[in-house]
C-alpha positions as CSV (number, residue, x, y, z in Angstrom):
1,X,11.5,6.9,-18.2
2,X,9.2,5.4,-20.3
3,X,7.3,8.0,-22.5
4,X,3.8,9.3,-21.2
5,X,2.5,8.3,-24.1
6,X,2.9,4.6,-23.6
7,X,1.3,5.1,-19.5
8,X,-2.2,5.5,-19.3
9,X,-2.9,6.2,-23.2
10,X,-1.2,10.3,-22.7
11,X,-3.8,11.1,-20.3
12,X,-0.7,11.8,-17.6
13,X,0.6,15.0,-17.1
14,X,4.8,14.9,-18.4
15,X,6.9,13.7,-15.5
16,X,9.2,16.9,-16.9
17,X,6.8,19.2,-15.4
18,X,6.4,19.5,-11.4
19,X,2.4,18.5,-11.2
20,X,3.4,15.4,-14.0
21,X,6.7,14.7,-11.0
22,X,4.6,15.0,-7.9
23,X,1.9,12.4,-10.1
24,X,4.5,10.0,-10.8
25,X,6.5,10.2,-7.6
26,X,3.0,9.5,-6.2
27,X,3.3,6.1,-7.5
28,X,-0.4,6.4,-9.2
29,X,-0.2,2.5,-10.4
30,X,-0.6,2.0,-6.5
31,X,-2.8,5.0,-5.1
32,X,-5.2,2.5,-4.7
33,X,-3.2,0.3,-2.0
34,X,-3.6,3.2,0.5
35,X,-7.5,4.3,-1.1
36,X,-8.8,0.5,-1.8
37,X,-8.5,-0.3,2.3
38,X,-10.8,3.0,2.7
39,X,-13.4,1.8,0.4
40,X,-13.5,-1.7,2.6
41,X,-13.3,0.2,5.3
42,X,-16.5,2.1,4.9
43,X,-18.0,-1.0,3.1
44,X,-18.2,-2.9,6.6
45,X,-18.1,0.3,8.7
46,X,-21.3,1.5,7.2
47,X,-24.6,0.5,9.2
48,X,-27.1,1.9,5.8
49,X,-26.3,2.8,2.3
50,X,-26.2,6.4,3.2
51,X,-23.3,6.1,4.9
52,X,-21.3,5.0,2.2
53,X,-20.9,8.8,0.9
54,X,-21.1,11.1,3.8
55,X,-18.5,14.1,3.7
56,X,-16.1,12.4,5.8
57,X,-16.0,9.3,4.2
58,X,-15.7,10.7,0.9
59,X,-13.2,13.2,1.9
60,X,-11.4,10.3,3.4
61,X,-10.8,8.6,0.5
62,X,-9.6,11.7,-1.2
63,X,-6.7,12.1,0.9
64,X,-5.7,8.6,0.9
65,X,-6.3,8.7,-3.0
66,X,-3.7,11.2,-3.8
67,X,-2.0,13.5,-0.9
68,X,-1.5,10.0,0.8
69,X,0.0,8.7,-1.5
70,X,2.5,12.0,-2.3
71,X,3.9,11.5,1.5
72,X,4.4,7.7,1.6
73,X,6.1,7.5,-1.6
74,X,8.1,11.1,-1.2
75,X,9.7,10.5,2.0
76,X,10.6,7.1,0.7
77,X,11.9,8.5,-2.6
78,X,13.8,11.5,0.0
79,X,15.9,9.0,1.8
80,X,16.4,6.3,-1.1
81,X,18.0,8.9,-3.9
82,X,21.4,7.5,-3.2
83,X,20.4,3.7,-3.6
84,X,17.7,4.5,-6.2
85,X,20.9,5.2,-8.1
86,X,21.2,1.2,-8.8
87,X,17.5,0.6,-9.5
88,X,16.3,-0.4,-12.8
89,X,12.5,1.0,-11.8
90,X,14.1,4.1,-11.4
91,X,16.0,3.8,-14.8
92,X,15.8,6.5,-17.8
93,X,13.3,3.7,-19.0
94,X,11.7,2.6,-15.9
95,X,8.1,3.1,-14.6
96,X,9.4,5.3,-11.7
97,X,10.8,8.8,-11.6
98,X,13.7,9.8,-9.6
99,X,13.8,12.4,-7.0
100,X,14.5,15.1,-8.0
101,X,14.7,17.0,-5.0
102,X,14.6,21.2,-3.5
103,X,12.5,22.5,-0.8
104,X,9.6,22.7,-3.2
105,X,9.0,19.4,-3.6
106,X,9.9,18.8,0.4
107,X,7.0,21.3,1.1
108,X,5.1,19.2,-0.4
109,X,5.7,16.1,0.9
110,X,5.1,17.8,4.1
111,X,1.8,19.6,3.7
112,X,0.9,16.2,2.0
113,X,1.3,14.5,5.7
114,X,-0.4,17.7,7.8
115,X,-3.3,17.3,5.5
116,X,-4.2,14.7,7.5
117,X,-4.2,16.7,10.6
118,X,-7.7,18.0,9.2
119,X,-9.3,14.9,10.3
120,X,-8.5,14.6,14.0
121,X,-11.4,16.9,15.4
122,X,-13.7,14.8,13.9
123,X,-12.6,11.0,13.8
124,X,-13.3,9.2,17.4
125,X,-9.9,7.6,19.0
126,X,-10.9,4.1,16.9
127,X,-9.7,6.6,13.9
128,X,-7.6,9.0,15.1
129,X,-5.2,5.8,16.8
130,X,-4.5,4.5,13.4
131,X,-4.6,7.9,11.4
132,X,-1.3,8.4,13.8
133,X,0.1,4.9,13.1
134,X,0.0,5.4,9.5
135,X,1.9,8.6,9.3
136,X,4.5,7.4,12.3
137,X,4.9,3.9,10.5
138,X,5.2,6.2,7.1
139,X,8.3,8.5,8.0
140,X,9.9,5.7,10.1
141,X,9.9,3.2,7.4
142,X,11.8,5.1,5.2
143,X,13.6,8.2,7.7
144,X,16.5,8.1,9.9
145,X,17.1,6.7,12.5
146,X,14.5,4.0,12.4
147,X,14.4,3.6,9.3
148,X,12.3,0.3,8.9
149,X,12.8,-0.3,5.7
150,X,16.7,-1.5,6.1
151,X,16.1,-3.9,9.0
152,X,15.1,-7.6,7.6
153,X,11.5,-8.5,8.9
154,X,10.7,-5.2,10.3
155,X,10.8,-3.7,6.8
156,X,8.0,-6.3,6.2
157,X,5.7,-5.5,9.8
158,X,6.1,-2.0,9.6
159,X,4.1,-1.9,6.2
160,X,1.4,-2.7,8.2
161,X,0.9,0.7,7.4
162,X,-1.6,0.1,4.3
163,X,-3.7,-1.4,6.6
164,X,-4.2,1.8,8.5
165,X,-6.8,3.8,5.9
166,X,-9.2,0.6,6.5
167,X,-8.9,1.2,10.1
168,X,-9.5,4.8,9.9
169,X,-12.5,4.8,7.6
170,X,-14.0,2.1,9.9
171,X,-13.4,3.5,13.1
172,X,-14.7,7.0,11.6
173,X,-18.3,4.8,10.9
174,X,-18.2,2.8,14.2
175,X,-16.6,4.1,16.8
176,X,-14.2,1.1,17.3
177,X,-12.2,-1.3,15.9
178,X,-12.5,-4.2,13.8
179,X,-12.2,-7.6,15.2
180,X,-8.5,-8.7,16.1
181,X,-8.5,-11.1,13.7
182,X,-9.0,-9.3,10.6
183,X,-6.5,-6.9,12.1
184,X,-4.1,-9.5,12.6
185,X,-5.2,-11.0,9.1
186,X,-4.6,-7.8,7.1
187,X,-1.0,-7.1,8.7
188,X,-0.3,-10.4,7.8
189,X,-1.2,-9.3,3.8
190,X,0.5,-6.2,3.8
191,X,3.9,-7.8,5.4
192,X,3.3,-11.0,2.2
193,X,2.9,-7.5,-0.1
194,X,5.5,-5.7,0.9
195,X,8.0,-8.2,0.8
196,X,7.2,-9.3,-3.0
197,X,7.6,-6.5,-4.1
198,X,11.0,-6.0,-2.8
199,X,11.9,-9.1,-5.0
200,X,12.5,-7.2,-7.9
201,X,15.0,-4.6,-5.3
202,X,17.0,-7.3,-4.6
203,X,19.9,-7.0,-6.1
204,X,20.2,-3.5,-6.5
205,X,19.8,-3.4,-2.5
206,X,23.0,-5.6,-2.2
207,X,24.6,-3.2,-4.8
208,X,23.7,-0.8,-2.5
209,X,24.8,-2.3,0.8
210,X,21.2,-2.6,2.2
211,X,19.4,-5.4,4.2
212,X,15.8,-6.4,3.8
213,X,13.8,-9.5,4.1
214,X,13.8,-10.1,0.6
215,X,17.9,-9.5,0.8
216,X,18.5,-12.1,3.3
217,X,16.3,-14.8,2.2
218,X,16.6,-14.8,-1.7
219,X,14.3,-15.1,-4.4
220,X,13.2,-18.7,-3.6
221,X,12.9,-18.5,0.1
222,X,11.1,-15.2,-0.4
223,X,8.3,-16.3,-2.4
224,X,7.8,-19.2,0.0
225,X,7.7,-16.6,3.1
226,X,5.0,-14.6,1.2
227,X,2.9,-17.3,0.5
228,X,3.4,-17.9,4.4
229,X,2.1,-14.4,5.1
230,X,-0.7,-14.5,2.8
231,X,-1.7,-18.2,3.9
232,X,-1.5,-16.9,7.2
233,X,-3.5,-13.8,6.3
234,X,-6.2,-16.6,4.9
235,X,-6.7,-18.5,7.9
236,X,-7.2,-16.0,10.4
237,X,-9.9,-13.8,7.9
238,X,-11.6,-17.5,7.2
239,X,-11.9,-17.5,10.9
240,X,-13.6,-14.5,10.8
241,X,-16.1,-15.5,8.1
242,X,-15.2,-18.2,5.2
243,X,-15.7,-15.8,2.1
244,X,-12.3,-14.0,3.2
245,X,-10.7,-17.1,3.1
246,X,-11.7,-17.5,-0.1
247,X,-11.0,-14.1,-1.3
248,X,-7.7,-13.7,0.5
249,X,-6.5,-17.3,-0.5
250,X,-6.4,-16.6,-4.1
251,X,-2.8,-14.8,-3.1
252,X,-0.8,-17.8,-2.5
253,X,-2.6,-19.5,-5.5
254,X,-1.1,-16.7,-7.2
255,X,2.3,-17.4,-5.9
256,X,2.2,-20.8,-7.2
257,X,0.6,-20.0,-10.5
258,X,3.9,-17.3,-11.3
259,X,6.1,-20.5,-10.0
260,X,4.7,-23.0,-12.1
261,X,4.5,-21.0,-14.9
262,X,8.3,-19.5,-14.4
263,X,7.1,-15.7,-14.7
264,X,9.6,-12.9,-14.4
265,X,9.0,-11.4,-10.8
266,X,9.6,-8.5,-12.3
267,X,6.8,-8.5,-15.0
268,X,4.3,-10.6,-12.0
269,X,4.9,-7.4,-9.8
270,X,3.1,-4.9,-12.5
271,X,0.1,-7.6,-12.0
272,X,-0.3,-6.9,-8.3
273,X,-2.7,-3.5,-8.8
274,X,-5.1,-5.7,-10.9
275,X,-5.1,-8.4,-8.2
276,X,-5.3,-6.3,-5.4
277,X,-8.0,-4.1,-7.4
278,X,-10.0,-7.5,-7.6
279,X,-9.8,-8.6,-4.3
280,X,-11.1,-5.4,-2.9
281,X,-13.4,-4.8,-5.0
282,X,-15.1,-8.6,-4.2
283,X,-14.5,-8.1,-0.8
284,X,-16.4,-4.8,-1.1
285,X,-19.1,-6.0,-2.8
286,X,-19.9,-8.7,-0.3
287,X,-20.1,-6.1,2.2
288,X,-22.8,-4.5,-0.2
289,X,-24.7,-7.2,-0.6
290,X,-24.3,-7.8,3.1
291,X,-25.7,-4.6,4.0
292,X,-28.8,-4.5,1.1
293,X,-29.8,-7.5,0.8
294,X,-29.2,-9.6,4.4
């Protein structure tokens, strides 16, 4: 891999110790995929300002921050070791570590997923519901027999799963669900996120003998379904109110943009955080001045 020193100016702990593996394996570029979607989620959720920081929702976001993260990306890395074997990402000079495996780090990974057990005496069934969905979407994506993640278009609904921290923290404030459209509307994201970022995977998955989305489409036609998905994700937020429309439509833009301007997919995907970081942060901000100053 690519020195600490060159990641996150040497703040990181060495991937050659086991804290610096679990951090890395954690994929911390990302941690904010699973803990942005809680920050939303108490954002509209939250009825006064006070809400924003109670213990649940903070301790909410700590689990989805980190020991979230830990269980997503370490059954994935679990199950992929053999294919990983062909991925640049998981290269002596690539972002990623590899798995390194032993029941240690298996412990881990597990513990990482009962953490979440903590939460079910006191989330209502509009939190609970998609607390469950997030850990059975998690281990099926990437665990036999299911196994999402190597069936074309299911590998792109099941990540439907990064929706799920959103749903939690916002059923935790509420008591129910958000509307079926921005339900409907985030899936639609996640499935336009997911399979972009298997883009880069390509061709090591046909190395590897395995079938996604991105596999059977191609580079071309897979751009053009994400845009799709994140066009589709647009409309049915703008329906909802016009400012996610506005918010959410800057993803196809995006798409066009990298097209236009013939960037690597490879480098474009090491943009997303900073997008995605944007975009919730505006759409969290609305909600803010929503809530203050309506």
């Amino acid at each position: 891999m690519t020195d600490v020193s060159d990641r996150l100016s040497g703040l990181a702990p060495s991937e050659q110790s086991f804290v610096g593996y679990l951090f890395w394996l954690s994929r911390p570029r990302f941690w904010f995929y699973l803990a942005g979607p809680v920050v939303v989620g108490v954002a509209y959720g939250a009825s006064s300002t006070a809400e924003y920081f109670t213990p649940l929702s903070v301790a909410l976001f700590a689990y989805f921050l980190v020991p979230a993260n830990v269980f997503l990306y370490g059954i994935n890395d679990m199950f992929d070791a053999d294919i990983d074997d062909e991925n640049p990402k998981k290269s002596d000079e690539g972002k990623e570590v590899r798995y390194r495996g032993g029941w240690l780090v298996t412990a881990v990974v597990v513990v990482s997923a009962m953490l979440s057990l903590a939460f079910v005496p006191i989330l209502p069934p509009a939190g609970s519901g998609p607390l469950a969905g997030f850990l059975l979407l998690g281990t099926a994506y990437s665990a036999p027999p299911i196994r999402f993640k190597t069936t074309p278009l299911l590998d792109s609904v099941s990540n439907g799963l990064y929706i799920m921290p959103g749903l939690v923290a916002y059923g935790s404030l509420t008591g129910e669900l958000p509307p079926v459209l921005v339900i409907a509307g985030g899936w639609l994201w996640t499935m336009g996120m997911h399979t972009f970022s298997a883009i880069p995977d390509i061709e090591p998955d046909r190395e590897a003998g395995i079938q996604t989305t991105a596999t059977v489409l191609g580079h071309g036609r897979t751009l053009v379904y994400c845009a799709g998905c994140w066009l589709g994700s647009a409309a049915l937020m703008g329906a909802v109110h016009p400012f996610f429309a506005v918010v959410l439509g800057v993803y196809p833009v995006f798409i066009a943009g990298i097209v236009l301007a013939s960037v690597d997919i490879d480098r474009a995907y090491w943009w997303f955080p900073i997008l995605n970081t944007a975009a919730g942060a505006a759409l969290t901000m609305a909600a803010i001045w929503r809530l203050v100053y309506a």
